[in-house]
C-alpha positions in Angstrom: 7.0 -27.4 9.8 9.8 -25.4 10.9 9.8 -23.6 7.9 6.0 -23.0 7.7 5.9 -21.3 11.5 9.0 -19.3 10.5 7.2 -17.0 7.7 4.9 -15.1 10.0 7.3 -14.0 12.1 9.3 -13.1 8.8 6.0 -11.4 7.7 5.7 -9.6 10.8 9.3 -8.6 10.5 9.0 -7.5 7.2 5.8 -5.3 7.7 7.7 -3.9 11.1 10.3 -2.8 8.7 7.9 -1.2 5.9 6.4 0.9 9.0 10.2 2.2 10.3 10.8 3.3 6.5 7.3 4.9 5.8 8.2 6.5 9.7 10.8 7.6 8.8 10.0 9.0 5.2 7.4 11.3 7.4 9.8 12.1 9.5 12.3 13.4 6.9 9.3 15.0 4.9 8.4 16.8 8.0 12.0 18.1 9.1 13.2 18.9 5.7 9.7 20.8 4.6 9.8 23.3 8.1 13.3 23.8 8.1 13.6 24.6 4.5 10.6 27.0 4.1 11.3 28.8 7.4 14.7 29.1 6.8 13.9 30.6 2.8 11.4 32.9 5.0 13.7 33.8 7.9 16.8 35.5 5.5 14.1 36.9 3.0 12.5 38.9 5.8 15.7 40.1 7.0 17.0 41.2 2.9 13.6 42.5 2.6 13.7 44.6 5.2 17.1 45.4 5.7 18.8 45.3 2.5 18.2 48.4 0.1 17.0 47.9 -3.3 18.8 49.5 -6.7 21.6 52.0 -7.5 19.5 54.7 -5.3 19.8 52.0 -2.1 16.1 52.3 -1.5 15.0 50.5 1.5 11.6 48.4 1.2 8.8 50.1 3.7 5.6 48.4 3.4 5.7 45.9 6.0 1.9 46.0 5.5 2.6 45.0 2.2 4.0 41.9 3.0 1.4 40.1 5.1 -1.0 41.3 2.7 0.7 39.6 0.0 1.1 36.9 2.8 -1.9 36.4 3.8 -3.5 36.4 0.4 -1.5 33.5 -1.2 -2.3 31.4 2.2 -6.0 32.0 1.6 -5.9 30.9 -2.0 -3.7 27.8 -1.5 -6.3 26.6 1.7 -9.5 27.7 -0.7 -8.1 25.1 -3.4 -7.5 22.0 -0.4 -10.8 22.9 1.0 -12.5 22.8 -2.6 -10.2 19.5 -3.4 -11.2 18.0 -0.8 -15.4 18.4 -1.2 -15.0 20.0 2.6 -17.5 22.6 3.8 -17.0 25.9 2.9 -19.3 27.6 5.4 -18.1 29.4 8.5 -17.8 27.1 11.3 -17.6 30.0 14.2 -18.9 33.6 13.9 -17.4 36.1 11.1 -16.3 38.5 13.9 -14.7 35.9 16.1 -12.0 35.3 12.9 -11.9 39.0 12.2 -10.5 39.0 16.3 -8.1 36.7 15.7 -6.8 38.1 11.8 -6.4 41.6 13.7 -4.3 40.2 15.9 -2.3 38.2 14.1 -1.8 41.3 11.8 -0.5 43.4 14.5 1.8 40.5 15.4 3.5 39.9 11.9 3.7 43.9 11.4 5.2 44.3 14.7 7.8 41.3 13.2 8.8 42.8 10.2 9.2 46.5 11.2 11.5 45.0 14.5 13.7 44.3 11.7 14.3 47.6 10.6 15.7 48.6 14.2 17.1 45.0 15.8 18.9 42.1 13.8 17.2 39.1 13.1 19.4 37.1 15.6 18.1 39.4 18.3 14.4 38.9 16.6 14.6 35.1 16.3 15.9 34.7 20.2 13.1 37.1 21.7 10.4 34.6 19.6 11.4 32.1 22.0 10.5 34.1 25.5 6.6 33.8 23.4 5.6 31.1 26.7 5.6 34.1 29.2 2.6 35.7 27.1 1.1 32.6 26.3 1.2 31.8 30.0 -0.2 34.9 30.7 -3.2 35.1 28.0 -4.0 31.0 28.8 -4.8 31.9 32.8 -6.8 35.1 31.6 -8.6 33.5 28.9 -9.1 30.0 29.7 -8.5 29.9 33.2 -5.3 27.8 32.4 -3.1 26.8 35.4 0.7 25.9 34.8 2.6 24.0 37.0 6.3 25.0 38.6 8.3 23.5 35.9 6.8 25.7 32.9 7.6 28.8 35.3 10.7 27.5 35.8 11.5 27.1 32.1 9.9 30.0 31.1 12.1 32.5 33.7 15.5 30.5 32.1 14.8 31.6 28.8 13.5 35.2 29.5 16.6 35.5 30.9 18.7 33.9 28.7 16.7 36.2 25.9 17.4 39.2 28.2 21.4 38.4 28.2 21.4 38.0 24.5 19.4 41.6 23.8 21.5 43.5 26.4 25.2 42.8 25.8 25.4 43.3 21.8 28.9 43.0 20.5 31.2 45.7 20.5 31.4 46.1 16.7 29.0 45.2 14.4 30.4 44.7 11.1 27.4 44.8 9.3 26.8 47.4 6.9 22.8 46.7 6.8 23.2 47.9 10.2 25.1 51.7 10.0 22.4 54.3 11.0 19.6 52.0 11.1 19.8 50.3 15.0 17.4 51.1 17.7 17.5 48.7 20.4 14.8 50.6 22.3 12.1 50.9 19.7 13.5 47.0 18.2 12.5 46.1 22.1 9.3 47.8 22.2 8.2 46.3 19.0 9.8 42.6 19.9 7.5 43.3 23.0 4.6 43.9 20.6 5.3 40.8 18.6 4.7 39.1 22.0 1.9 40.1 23.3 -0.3 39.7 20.2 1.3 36.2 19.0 0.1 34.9 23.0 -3.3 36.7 22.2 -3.6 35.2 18.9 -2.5 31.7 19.4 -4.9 31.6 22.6 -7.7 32.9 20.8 -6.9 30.2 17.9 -6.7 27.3 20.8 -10.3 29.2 22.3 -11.9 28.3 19.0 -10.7 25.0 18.2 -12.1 24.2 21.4 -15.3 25.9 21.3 -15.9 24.9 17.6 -15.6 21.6 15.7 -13.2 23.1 13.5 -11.2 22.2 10.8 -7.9 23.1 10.0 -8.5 24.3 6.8 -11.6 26.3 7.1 -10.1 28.1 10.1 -7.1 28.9 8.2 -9.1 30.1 4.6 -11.2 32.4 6.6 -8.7 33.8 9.5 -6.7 34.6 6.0 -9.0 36.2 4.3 -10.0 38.6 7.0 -6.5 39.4 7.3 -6.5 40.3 3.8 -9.6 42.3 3.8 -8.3 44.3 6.6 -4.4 44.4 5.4 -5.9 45.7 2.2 -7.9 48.2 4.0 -4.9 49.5 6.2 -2.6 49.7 3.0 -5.3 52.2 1.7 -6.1 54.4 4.4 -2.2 54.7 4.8 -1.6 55.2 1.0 0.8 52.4 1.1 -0.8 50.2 -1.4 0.5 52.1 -4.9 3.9 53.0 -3.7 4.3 49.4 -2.6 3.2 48.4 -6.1 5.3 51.3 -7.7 8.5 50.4 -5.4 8.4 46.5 -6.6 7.7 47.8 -10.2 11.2 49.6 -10.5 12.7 46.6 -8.8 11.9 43.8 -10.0 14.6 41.6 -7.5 12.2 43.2 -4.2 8.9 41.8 -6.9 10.8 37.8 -6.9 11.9 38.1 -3.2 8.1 39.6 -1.8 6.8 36.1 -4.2 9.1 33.8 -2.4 8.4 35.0 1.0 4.1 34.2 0.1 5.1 30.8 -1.4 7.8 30.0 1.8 5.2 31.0 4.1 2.2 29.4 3.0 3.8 26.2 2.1 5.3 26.2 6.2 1.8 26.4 7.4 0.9 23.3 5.8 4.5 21.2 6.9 3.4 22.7 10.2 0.2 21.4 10.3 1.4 17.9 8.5 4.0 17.8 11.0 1.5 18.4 14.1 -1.4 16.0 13.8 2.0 13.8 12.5 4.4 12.9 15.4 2.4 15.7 17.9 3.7 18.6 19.5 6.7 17.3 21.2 8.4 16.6 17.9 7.0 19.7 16.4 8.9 21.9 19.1 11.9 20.3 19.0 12.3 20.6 15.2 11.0 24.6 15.4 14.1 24.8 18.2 16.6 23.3 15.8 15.0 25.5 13.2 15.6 29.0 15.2 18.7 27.6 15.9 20.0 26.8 12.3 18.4 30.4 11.7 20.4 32.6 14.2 23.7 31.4 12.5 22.7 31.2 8.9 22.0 35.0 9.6 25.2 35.9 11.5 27.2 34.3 8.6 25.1 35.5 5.6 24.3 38.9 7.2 27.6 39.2 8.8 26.3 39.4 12.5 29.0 39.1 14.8 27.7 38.1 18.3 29.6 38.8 22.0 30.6 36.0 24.3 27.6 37.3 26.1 25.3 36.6 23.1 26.5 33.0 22.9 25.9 32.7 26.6 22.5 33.3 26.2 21.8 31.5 23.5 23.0 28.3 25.0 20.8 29.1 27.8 17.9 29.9 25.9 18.2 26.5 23.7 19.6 24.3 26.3 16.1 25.0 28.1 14.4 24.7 24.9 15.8 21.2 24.4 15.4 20.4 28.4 11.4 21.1 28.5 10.9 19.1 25.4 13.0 16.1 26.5 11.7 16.3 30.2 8.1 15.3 29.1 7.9 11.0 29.4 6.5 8.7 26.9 3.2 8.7 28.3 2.8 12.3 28.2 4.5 12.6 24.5 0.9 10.4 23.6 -1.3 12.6 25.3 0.5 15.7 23.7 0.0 14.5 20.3 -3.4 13.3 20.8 -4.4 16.4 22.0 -2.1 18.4 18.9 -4.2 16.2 16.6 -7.4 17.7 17.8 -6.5 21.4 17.3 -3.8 22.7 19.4 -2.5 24.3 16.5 -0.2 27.0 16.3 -0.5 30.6 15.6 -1.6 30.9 11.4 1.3 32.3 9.1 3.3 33.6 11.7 6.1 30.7 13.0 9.0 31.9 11.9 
């Protein structure tokens, strides 16, 4: 008898261990899949556009280029899942209401790459993280959002952390990517671009997830191939597209890196989204913290970036915060969070590096 009422609970053990090793298998397929691609994408943006090309040390220009070629392996990929998958293929919102957010989202990944032609891509990776001030600010306009003391809080910390790390550059810079090609002033103003059209675009995203019963996949095929329709358009009217073409013809190393970056940064998308509706937004975060973390000193050693005791400073500040907001939420919020992630709360398309 003793023996019989023993197996369920050795069932129920069993099964309980099953669930922590499938748990965890998610987990480790979720941390290993973001921090892999972004990082793959984080030091190819920085070679590609800081690192010249061939004996004649010819630096790649068509940052254009790049989320065309972005955008248009992202729209494939998401054509394929939707097609896969027997899911509708028809708009779910207007035309023009993607076209808003793929012209957005344009000027926010140009506004990334050509940063990196005038700031290092420490300095680019920590501004990314003062993104909650414009987010904040688009959120109350928008949808009449209203945040509470703490996100103020948090968000003033790591402006200002941000704000130390920018401002007290070290002395030397070692570098020679750098020699001739550093502009704090137009890296700022374009850092300050990045910011204010990621907020737009991830609050317009949130605005139509909400407004529409949307799936992930249709918003993502045709927010992508907007983009690509007007990236293609822009590369034309600027005369960009041939020499772009021409430029990764005689170099065939800039032709491999441009197809990495496409593959890196589709493939994140789809972690991100994996990873989201997952374990929520709390985990999410904290793994995109690690991530920008791991990134910033994978650059300063492979791109030889020294940084100032300032710079550190910082950066602890800016993380430490990071890591304090996400742990500050309690269990029963964490629930809500990834409840409400599930639904749509997804983050801004091809852009999260």
């Amino acid at each position: 008898m003793a023996d019989e009422a023993a197996l369920p609970v050795a069932a129920a053990a069993g099964r309980d261990k099953d669930e922590r090793r499938r748990w965890l298998s998610r987990c480790a397929l979720a941390v290993v899949g973001i921090m892999s691609t972004l990082l793959v994408y984080g030091v190819l943006q920085e070679k590609l556009m800081r690192v010249p090309y061939g004996e004649e040390k010819e630096f790649f220009r068509y940052s254009l280029f790049l989320v065309f070629c972005n955008r248009i392996t992202t729209s494939l990929v998401s054509a394929l899942v939707l097609l896969s998958s027997k899911k509708s293929t028809d708009p779910v919102a207007p035309i023009q209401k993607y076209c808003v957010v793929s012209l957005s989202n344009i000027l926010t990944t140009t506004c990334q790459y050509e940063a990196l032609k005038y700031v290092s891509f420490p300095v680019q990776t920590l501004a990314k993280c003062a993104k909650m001030i414009p987010v904040m600010i688009w959120g109350t306009i928008m949808m009449k959002k209203k945040y509470g003391g703490k996100d103020y809080f948090f968000a003033v910390i790591v402006t200002m952390g941000c704000s130390l790390f920018i401002l007290f550059p070290a002395s030397m810079d070692v570098s020679p990517l750098n020699r001739g090609r550093e502009s704090t002033v137009w890296g700022v103003s374009l850092m300050l671009g990045y910011l204010g059209f990621d907020g737009f675009t991830s609050t317009f995203q949130d605005k139509l997830f909400k407004g529409y019963e949307m799936e992930i996949h249709n918003q993502i095929f045709y927010t992508t191939m907007c983009s690509c329709v007007i990236s293609l358009s822009g590369l034309i009217l600027q005369n960009h597209l041939l020499p772009a073409v021409d430029f990764m013809v005689r170099h065939p190393d800039c032709f491999y890196d441009v197809l990495i970056l496409s593959t890196v940064a589709t493939a994140s998308q789809f972690f991100i989204s994996y990873t989201i509706r997952t374990f929520g937004a709390l985990t999410f975060a904290t793994i995109m913290t690690t991530r920008q973390l791991v990134s910033i000193l994978l650059s300063c050693v492979w791109f030889v970036h020294p940084l100032s005791w300032m710079q550190w400073v910082g950066a602890a500040i800016v993380f430490g915060a990071l890591y304090a907001k996400s742990f500050s939420r309690s269990k029963p919020q964490k629930a809500a969070v990834a409840s409400s992630s599930s639904q749509g709360s997804i983050p801004n398309l091809a852009n999260n590096s």
